[in-house]
N, C-alpha and C positions, 0 to 999 in steps of 0.2 A: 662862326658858321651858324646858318640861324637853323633851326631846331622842326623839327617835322611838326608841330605841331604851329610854329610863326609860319611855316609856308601853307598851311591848312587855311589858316586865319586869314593869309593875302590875298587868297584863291578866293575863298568864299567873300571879301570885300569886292574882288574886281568885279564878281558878279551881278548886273544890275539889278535894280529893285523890282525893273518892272519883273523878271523871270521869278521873282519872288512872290511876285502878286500873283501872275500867273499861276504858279504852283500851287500856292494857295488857295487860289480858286478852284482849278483843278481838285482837288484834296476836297475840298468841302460839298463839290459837285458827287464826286465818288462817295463820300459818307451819307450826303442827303439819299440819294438814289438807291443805295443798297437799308439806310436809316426807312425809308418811306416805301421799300419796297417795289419799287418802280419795274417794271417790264416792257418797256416800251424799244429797249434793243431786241430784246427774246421777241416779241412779235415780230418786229422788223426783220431779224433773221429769218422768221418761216414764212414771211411773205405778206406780214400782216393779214393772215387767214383767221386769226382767232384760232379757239381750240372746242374738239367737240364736245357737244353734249352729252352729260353721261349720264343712261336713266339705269337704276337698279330697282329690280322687279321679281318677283317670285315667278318659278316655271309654270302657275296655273292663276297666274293674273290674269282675270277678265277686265280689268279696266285698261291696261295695255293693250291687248288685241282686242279690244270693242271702241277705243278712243284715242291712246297716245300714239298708236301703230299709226296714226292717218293725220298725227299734226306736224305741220312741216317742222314750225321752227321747233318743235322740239329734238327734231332729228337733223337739225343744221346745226353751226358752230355759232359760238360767239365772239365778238373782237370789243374788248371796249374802244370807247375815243381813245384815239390814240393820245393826246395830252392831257388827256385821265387816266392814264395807264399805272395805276397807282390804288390800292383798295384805299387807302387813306383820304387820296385826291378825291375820289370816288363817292364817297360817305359823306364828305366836310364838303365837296360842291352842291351834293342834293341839298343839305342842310341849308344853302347861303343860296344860291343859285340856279335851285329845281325848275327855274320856269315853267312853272304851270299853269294850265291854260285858265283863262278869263270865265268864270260863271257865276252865278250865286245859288246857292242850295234854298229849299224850302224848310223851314225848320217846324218841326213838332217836339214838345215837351214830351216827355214818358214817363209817368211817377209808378215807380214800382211797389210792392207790398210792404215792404219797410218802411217808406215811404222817402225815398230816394229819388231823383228826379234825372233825368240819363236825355240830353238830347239827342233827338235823330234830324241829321242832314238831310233832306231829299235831293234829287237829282232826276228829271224824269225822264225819260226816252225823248218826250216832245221839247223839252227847253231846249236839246242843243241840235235838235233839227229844223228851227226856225218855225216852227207849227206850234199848234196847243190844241190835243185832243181833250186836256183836262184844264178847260180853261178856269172851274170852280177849282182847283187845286184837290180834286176830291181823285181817287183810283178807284172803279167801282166792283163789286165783290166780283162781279164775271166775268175781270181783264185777267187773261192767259199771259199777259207781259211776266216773263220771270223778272224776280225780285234778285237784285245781290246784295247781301248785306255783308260793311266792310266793319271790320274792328282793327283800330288804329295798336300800333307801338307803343310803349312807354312814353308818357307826355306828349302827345301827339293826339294833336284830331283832325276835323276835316278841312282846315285849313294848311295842314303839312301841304309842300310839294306833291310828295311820292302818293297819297293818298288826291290828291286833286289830279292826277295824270291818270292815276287806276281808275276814281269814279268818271272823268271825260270818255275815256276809251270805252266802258264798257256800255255809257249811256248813249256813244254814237253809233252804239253796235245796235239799238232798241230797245236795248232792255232799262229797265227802274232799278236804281241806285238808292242805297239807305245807309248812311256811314252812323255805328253806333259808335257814340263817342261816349267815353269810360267818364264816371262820375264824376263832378270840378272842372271838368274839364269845357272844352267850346263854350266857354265864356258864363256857366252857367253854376248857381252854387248848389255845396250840399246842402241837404233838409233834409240826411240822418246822420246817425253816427256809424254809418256804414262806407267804406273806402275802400277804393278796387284795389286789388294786386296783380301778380303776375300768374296767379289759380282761378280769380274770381270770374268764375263758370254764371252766374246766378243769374248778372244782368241778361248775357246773350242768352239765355235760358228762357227770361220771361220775352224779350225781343221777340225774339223767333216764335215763339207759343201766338204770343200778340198778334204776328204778323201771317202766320197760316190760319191763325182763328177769322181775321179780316180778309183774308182773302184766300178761299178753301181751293179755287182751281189753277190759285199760282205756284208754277214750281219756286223753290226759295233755293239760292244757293248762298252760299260765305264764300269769305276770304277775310285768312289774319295775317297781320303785318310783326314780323317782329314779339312783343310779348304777347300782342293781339292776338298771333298764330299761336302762340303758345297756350295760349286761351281757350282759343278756337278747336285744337286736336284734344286738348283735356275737356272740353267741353260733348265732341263727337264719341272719346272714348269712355264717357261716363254715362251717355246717355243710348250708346250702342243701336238699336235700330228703330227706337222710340223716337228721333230728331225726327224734327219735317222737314229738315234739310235735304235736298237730294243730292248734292255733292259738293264741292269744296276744295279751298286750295290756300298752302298755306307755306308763304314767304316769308323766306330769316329768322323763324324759329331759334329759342336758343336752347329747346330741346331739354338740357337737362341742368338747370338752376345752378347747381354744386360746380360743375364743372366748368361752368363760363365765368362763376365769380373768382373762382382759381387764376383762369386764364387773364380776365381782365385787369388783374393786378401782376402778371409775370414781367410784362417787357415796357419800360418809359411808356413808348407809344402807347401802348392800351390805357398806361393812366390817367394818358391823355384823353380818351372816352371816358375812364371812371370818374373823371373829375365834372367833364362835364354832365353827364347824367345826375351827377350828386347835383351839381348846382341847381338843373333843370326840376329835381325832385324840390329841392328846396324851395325853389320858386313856388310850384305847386303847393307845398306846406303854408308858404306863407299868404295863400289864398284865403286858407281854412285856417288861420291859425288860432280862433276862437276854440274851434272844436277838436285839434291837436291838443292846445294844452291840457285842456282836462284827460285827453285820451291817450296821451303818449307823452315823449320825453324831451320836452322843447329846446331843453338847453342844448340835451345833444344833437337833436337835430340840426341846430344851427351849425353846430359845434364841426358835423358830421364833412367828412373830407371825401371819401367813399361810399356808393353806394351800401356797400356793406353795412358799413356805420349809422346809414339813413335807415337802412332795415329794420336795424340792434334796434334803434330808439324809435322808430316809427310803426314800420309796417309789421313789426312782429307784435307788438302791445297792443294795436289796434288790434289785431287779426286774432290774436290769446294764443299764439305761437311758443311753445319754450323755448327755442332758440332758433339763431337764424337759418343754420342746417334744416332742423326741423321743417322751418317756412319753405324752404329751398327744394326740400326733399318731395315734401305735400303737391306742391304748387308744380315740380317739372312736369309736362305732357308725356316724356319718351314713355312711363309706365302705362299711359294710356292706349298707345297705339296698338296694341294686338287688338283691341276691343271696339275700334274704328270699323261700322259696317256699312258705310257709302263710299263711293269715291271721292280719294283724296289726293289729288295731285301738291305735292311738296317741293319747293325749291329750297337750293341752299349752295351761296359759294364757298368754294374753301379757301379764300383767302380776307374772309369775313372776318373784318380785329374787332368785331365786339363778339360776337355769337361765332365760335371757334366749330370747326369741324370735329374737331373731338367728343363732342357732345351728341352729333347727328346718328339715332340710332338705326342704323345700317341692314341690321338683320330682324331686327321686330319690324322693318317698314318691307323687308322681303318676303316676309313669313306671311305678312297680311295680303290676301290677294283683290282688295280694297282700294292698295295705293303703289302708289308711284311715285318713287324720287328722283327727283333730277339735280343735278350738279354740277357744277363750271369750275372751271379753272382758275376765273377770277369775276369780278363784279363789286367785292366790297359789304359792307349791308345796307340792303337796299336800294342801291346804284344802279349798276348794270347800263352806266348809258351806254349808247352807239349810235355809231353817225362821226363825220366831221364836226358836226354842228352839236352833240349832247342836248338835240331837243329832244329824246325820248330814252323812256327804261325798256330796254330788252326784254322783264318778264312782266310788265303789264302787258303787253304783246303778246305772250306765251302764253298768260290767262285767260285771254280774251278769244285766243284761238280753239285752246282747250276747251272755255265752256260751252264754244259753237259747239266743234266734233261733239261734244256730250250731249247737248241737246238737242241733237240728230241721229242720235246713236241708238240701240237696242237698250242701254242702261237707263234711259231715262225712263221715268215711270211719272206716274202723280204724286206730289206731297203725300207724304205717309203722315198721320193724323198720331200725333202723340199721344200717349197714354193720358200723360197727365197735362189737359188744356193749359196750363197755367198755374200759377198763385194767386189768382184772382179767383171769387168767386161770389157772382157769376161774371164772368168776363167781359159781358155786353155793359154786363150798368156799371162799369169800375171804369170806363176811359170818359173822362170829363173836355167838355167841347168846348171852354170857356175862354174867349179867343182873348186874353189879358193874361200880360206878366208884369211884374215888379220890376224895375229896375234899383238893386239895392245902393248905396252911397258908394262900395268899392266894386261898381262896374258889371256885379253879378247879375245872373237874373232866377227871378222864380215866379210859380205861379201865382196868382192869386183868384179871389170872387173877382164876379164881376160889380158890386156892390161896392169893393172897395178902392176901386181904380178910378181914377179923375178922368177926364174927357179927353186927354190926351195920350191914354192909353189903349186905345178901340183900333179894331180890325187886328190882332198880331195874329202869327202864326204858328199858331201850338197848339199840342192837345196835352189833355193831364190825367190821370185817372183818380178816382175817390178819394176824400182825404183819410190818408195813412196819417198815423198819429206822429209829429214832426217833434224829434225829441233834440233841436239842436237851438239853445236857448238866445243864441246869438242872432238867429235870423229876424226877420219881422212877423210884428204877428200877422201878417198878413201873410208870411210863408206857413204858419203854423193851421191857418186854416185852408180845410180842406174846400174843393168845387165840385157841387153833386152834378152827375150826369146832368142834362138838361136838352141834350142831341143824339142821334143815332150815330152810332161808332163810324169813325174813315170819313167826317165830314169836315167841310170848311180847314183844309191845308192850304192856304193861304201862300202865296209865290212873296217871299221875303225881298223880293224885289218890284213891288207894287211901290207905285210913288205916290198911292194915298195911306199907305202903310207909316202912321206915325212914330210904330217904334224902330224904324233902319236907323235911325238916329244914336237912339241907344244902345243899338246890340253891337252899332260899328266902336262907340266908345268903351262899352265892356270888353270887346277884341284888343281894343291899342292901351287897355288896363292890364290886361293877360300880356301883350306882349312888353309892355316897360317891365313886367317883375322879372322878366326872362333875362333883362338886358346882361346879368353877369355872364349867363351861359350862351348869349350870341359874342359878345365878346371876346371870351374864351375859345369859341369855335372859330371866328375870325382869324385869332391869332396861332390859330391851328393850319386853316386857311394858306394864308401869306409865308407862314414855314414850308408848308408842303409844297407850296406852288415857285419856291426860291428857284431850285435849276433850272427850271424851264426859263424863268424869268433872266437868271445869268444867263443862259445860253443866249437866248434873243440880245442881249446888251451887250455879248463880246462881240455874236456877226455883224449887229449893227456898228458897230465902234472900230471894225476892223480896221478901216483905213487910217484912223486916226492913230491906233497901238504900233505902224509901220515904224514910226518914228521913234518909236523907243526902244521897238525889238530889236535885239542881236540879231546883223547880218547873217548868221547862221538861223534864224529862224526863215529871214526871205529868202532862202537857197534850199529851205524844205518844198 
């Protein structure tokens, strides 16, 4: 008599393969989904309404009842795409797929008092209105067009998706667009031994100084993205009512250093962001890697698997940090926030896997009657698309609304005139008009005389300030020397999209230099990509295939 355990063994033979595959699949569909996070049933449940907006606010917020009381979609719901219904999907599609729209920025050089060199993007009101009021590329002291100045994410400048969506939106709105992009970075090198982090308040310090000193009757607002924002609140709460910023808004913060580096390493998936950001850092390292190794610790950097580890050996040696807490502790924004005295509109989702909710400081942002947090239920960082179609982000929308209501509002006021103009001094003779840059052997670029550029470098579009003394021995010496004034400040910005402009040449070759060293961490987010996107993709290949599985399936599956 055969044995309960041969009749287990016969059963499970008679059963066909394909209910095996089936199951299978089944099985992996359920892990990915619940693995990735997916909600794309849970909306479908409530109707695909999305879910609402949640603003937290102190009981004697005037910037809520003077502004966010009267913006709609602050007070409507949000639904992502439904076949992004995934913070993951959400993140890794901006990354690969942000579609963003078609423009070209005007570039200007900014060398700051260290002597650091920091480009700015322009963007004007008139380039994407089919007009040119500023057809010299000049903005003249007595245009009232408010300014926004954006500061990008960790490795990210104005070339990111999510940053070309935010400056299109707000310059078809009117207003002038300036994306400060962090040092090394938009294609440009250093020329000090000075390297941004996730504290480095300095640059957007001299920007802003810069840019109300050039133009006294323009309201200036911000917005930071990510460590940008994190940038941007430490920078608001340290300088308290001395900015000339008159308001500001500040998306996917990661709020409090300690607590997102905890997080980022808890669960696989987030490793999967720690990993690539380490790579993305690395790449960056190896722009600069002349002035790394003398200043930090190369081998580990390479070495380095976690951003953590890129800190230990990087950003904490450069910065003269004792440890990486130390750095983390310095550098978070939430300690700043009580001391925020403009409006500050903040967003932030919770189910954001790099910049965790945990970290979002809830009650110093209630207690400030200053600001305004808003919150979603989902989005990702810095996603947030919606639509069938994921051609737009939900809170570039929200921003663009916001800084209308604001600047129609009772709060707006004039530029408030900083105490301290700048680090320049005197300011006027420190911005150098000297329309030549270098283009170095690895893609970079920097300024130079005009004495030392060949003929094939005339007309660019830059400005530069005095020579600061250039202590980074790798450059050329044509970086090390400085360009005395020789123009009146805010002139000849030049449209980097003139076709007698001979350096578009080069600046597009230093981009596609920037982007090959990238190529491990697009890679990696590829295959981040194609993981995340598996169920949907089964799903489409089982209903397509249906008729053809008829034949294999169990009579009892075509009698379900």
């Amino acid at each position: 008599m055969a044995s309960a355990a041969e009749h287990l063994l016969l059963a499970a033979v008679a059963v066909p393969a394909s209910s095996y595959l089936i199951g299978f699949l089944v099985f992996v569909l359920v892990f990915l989904y619940n693995f990735l996070e997916c909600h794309f049933l849970r909306d479908l449940v409530r109707g695909l309404r999305g879910d609402p907006v949640v603003l937290t606010y102190g009981p004697a917020c005037e910037l809520y009842d003077a502004v966010v009381s009267k913006c709609r979609i602050l007070h409507g719901r949000y639904l992502a795409t439904p076949w992004l219904s995934s913070p993951h999907l959400q993140t890794g599609f901006l990354n690969f797929f942000g579609r963003p729209p078609a423009f070209r920025y005007r570039r200007q050089l900014f060398s700051v008092r260290d002597g650091g060199t920091i480009a700015l993007d322009w963007l004007l009101a008139s380039d994407v209105k089919g007009y040119s009021l500023h057809t010299d590329g000049d903005i003249s002291k007595d245009d009232t067009t408010p300014i926004v100045v954006v500061v990008p994410g960790l490795t990210s400048d104005s070339a990111s998706p999510y940053i070309k969506h935010l400056v299109h939106t707000i310059a078809k709105q009117g207003w002038h667009v300036v994306v400060s992009n962090h040092r090394g970075l938009g294609g440009v090198s250093l020329t000090s031994e000075y390297f941004y982090n996730a504290g480095w308040t300095e640059d957007l310090r001299e920007v802003v100084n810069y840019l109300n000193h050039e133009h006294p009757e323009t309201p200036l607002f911000a917005i930071g993205t990510s460590i940008g924002a994190n940038i941007l609140v430490k920078y608001l709460g340290e300088d308290g009512e001395n900015t000339p910023v008159v308001a500001a808004a500040s998306v996917c913060s990661p709020w409090d250093l300690v607590v997102c580096d905890r997080f980022i390493t808890r669960k696989l998936v987030q490793r999967f962001y720690d990993r690539a950001l380490t790579i993305g850092l690395q790449g960056y390292a190896k722009l600069h890697q002349p002035i790394l190794t003398r200043l930090a610790n190369w081998e580990g950097i390479e070495k380095s698997r976690t951003v953590r580890d890129f800190d230990n050996h990087a950003t904490r040696l450069v910065g003269k940090f004792e440890t990486v807490d130390t750095y983390y502790r310095h550098c978070s924004s939430a300690q700043f926030v009580a001391n925020v005295s403009i409006p500050l509109l903040c967003f932030s989702a919770l189910d954001d896997p790099v910049c965790t909710k945990e970290a979002i400081p809830w009650d110093e942002c209630r207690a400030n009657r200053n600001i305004v947090l808003a919150t979603t239920v989902h989005g990702g960082h810095l996603g947030f698309f919606k639509g069938i179609s994921a051609s737009s982000l939900w809170w570039v929308g929200a921003v663009s609304e916001y800084f209308n209501v604001l600047y129609s509002s009772p709060l707006m006021h004039k530029p408030r005139k900083a105490q301290n103009p700048g680090l320049h001094s005197p300011l006027e003779s420190s911005i150098d008009k000297s329309p030549y840059v270098s283009i170095a052997e690895d893609g970079m670029v920097a300024a130079v005389r005009k004495d030392d550029v060949d003929t094939e470098s005339t007309q660019d579009p830059s400005y530069d300030h005095k020579n600061p003394e250039n202590k980074s021995p790798e450059t050329d010496q044509t970086q090390k020397d400085a360009v005395e004034s020789t123009h009146p400040p805010g002139q000849n910005l030049q449209d980097s999209n003139n076709p007698g402009n001979d350096i578009t040449s080069p600046m597009k070759s230093s981009t596609n230099k920037l982007s090959r060293q990238s190529n491990k961490s697009m890679w990696l987010l590829a295959y981040i990509a194609i993981v995340s996107t598996w169920p949907l993709v089964g799903s489409l290949l089982l209903i397509i295939f249906k008729r053809k599985l008829k034949n294999v399936l169990p009579d009892s599956w075509h009698r379900r």
